[in-house]
C-alpha positions as CSV (number, residue, x, y, z in Angstrom):
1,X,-107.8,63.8,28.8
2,X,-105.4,64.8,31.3
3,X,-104.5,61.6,32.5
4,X,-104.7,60.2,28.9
5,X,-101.5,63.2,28.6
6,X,-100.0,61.6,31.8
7,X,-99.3,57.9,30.1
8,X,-98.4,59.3,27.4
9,X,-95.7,61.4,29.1
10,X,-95.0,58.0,31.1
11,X,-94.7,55.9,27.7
12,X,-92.2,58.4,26.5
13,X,-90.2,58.7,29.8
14,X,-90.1,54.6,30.1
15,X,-89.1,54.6,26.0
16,X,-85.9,57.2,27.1
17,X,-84.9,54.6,29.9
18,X,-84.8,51.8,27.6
19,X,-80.8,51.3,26.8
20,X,-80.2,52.0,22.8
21,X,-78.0,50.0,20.7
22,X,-74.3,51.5,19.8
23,X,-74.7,52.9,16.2
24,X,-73.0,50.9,13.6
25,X,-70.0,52.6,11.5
26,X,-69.8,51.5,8.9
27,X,-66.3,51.3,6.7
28,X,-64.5,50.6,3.6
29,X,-61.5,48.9,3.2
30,X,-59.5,48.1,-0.1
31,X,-57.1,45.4,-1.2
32,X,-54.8,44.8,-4.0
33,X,-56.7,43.2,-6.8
34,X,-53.8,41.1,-8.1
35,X,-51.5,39.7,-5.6
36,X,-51.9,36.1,-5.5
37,X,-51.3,33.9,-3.2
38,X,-52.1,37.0,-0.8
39,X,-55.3,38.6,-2.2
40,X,-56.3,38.1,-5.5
41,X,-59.7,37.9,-7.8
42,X,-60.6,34.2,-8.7
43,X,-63.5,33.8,-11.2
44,X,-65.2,36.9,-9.8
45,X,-64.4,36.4,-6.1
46,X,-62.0,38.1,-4.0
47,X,-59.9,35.4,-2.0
48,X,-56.2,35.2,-0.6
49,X,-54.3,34.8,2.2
50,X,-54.6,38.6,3.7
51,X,-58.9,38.6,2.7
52,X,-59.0,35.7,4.8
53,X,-57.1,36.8,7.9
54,X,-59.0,39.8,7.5
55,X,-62.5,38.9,7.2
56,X,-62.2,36.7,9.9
57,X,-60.5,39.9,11.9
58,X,-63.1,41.9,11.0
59,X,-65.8,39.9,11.8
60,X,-64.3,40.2,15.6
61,X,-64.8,43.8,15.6
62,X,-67.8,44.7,17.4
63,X,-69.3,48.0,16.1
64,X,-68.7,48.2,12.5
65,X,-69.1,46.9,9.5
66,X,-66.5,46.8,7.5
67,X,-66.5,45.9,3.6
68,X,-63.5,44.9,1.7
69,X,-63.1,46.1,-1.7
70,X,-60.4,45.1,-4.2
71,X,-59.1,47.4,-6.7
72,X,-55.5,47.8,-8.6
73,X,-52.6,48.5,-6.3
74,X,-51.7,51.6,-7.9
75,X,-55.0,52.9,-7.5
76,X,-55.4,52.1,-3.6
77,X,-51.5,53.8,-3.0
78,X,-53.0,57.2,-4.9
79,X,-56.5,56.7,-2.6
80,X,-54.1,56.5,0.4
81,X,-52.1,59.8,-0.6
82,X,-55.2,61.7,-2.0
83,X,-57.0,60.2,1.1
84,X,-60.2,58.8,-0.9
85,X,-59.3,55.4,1.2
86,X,-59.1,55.7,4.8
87,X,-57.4,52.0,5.1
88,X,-56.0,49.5,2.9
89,X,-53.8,46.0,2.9
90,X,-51.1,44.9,2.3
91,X,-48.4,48.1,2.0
92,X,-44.8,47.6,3.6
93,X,-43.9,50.1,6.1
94,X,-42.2,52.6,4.1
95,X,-42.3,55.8,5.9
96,X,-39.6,57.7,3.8
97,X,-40.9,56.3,0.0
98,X,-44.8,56.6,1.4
99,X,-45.0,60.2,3.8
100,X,-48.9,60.2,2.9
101,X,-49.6,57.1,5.0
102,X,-49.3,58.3,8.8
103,X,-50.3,54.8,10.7
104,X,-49.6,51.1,10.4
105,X,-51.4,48.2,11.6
106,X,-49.6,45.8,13.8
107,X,-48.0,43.4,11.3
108,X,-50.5,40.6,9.7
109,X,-48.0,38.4,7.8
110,X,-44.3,38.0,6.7
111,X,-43.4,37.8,3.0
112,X,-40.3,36.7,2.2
113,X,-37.4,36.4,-0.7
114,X,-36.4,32.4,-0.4
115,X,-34.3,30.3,-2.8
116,X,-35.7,27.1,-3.5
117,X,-33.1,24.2,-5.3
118,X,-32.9,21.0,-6.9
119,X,-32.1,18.1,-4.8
120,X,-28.8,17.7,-4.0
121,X,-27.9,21.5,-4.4
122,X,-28.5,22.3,-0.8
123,X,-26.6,19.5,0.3
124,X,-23.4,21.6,0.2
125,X,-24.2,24.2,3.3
126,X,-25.1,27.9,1.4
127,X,-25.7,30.0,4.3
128,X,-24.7,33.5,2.4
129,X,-26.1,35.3,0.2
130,X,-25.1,35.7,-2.4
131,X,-21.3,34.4,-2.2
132,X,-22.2,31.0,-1.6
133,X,-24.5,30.7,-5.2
134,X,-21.9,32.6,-7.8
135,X,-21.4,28.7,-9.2
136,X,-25.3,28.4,-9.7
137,X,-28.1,29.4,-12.4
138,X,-30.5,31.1,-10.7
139,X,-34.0,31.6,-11.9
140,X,-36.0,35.0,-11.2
141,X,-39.4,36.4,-12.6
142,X,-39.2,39.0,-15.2
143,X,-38.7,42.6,-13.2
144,X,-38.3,41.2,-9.7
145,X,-36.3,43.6,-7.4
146,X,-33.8,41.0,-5.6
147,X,-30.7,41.9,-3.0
148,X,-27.5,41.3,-4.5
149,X,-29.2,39.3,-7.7
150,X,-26.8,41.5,-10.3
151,X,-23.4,39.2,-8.5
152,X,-25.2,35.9,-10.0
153,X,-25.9,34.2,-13.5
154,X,-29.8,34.5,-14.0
155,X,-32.2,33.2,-16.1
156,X,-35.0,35.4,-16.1
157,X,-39.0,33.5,-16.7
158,X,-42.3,35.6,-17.0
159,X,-43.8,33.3,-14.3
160,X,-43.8,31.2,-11.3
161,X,-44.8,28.0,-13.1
162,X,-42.3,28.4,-15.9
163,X,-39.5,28.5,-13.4
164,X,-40.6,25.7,-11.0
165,X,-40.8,23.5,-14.1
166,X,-37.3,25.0,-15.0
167,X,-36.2,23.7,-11.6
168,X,-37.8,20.4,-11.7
169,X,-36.2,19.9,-15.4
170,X,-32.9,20.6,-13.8
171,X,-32.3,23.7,-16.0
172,X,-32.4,26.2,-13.5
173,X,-30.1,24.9,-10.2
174,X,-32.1,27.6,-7.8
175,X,-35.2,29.7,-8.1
176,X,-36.1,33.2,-6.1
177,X,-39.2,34.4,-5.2
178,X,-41.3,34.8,-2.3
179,X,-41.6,31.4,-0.4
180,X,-45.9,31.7,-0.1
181,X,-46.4,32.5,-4.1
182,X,-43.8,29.2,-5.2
183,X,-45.8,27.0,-2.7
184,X,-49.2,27.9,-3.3
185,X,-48.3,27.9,-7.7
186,X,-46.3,24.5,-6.7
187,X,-50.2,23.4,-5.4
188,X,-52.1,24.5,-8.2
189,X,-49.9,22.4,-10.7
190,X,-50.1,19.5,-8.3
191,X,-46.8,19.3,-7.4
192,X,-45.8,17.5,-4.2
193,X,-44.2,20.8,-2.1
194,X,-41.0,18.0,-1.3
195,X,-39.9,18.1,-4.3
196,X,-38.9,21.5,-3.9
197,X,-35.9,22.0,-1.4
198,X,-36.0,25.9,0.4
199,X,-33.0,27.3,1.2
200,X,-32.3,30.7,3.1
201,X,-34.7,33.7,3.0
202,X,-32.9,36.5,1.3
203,X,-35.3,39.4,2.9
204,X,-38.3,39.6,4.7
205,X,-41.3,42.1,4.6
206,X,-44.5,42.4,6.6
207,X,-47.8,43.3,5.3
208,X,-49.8,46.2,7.2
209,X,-53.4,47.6,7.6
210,X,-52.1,51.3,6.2
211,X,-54.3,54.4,7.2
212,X,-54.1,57.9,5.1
213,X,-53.2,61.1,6.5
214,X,-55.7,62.7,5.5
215,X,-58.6,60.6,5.8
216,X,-59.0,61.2,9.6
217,X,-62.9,60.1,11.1
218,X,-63.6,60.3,14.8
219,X,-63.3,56.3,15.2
220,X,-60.0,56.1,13.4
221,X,-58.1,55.3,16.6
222,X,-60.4,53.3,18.2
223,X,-60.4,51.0,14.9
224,X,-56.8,50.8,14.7
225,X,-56.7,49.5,18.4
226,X,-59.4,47.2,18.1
227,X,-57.6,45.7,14.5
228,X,-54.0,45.7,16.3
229,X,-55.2,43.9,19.1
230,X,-57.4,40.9,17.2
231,X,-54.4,40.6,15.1
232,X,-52.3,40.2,17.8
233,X,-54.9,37.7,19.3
234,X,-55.0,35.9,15.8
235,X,-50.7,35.5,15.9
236,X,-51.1,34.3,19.3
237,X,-53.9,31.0,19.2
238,X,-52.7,30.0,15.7
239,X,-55.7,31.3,13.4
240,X,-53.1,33.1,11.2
241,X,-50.7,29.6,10.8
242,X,-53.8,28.0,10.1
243,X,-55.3,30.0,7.5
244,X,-51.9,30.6,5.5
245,X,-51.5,26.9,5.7
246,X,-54.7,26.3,4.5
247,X,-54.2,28.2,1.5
248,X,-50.9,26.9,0.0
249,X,-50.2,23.6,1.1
């Protein structure tokens, strides 16, 4: 019996020495529902630019496990505040308008205002904006916020594809929107991307990974330094140039 105890005492001391694996954390992460080209729901899948980028991210980041969920925008900014959601894409950094997010990620992407024309249009150098377009019909969506767009004759359309085939029709001269969305519709109608001429950009933005205030675990930091530096990994070798050109072109 008593040296039936001692290898049993041996079995347990050999079982303590045996390295364990790292715990897995596991975590949730939302995403606007309805932001095409960036991250949108497609015949019940979630796809776009950003849930690309940051699957592949998030596959890179070696203890956790990390599940994307979409849900309406409005809903993940009021997570955020209330701090339901501990992280969520694609918020611009805000600080004033949006006190209740304390961190951003490194930036993932830039979204941009651009002007796209018909042939011929840009032809005529139109470096400023928007002095150098008060002899042009511009086309906008319905409700977009644009710099300076009250100085200009528009022609508002409720979508993307109504004003590219405006453009293409020649009875819009310009159209305004961000450059990503007009390519990526522009593919979906099977439109050759040359026939539409960019211009400036009018603004630029950059999406974020944004963390709530008060949703504060014990791996929050360590997440947000793993994320910022894959990201910055990503940027660097291409993978994010490949996957946005991937997706609209």
């Amino acid at each position: 019996m008593k040296q039936l105890f001692s290898t049993f005492i041996l079995f347990i001391t050999l079982l303590a020495c045996i390295p364990q694996a790292d715990a897995i954390i596991r975590v949730n992460v939302y995403g606007d529902d309805a932001y095409a080209p960036y991250c949108f729901m497609q015949n019940g899948t979630y796809d776009g630019i950003y849930v690309r980028i940051l699957k592949k991210a998030f596959a890179q980041m070696r203890g956790y496990e990390i599940l994307i969920i979409p849900v309406p925008y409005k809903r993940l900014l009021l997570g955020l505040e209330n701090g339901k959601i501990f992280a969520a894409f694609p918020p611009y950094q805000w600080p004033q308008k949006r006190p209740w997010i304390d961190t951003y990620s490194t930036p993932i992407l830039e979204e941009d205002y651009s002007i796209f024309c018909a042939k011929g249009i840009l032809d005529k150098p139109r470096p400023n904006w928007p002095d150098d377009y008060k002899d042009l019909n511009i086309g906008v969506n319905d409700g977009f916020i644009i710099p300076n767009i009250d100085k200009l004759k528009i022609e508002d359309a409720s979508s993307n594809k109504k004003n590219i085939r405006k453009l293409l029709a020649g009875r819009i001269d310009c159209y305004v929107n961000d450059s990503k969305s007009i390519l990526y519709t522009a593919k979906l109608m099977g439109i050759n991307p040359s026939k539409l001429v960019q211009g400036i950009k009018i603004s630029t933005e950059y999406g974020h990974l944004a963390f709530s205030r008060k949703n504060n675990p014990p791996y929050k930091r360590n997440f947000i330094k793993k994320f910022n530096r894959i990201i910055y990994e990503m940027k660097c070798n291409g993978e994010i140039d490949e996957i946005v050109n991937e997706f609209i072109h």
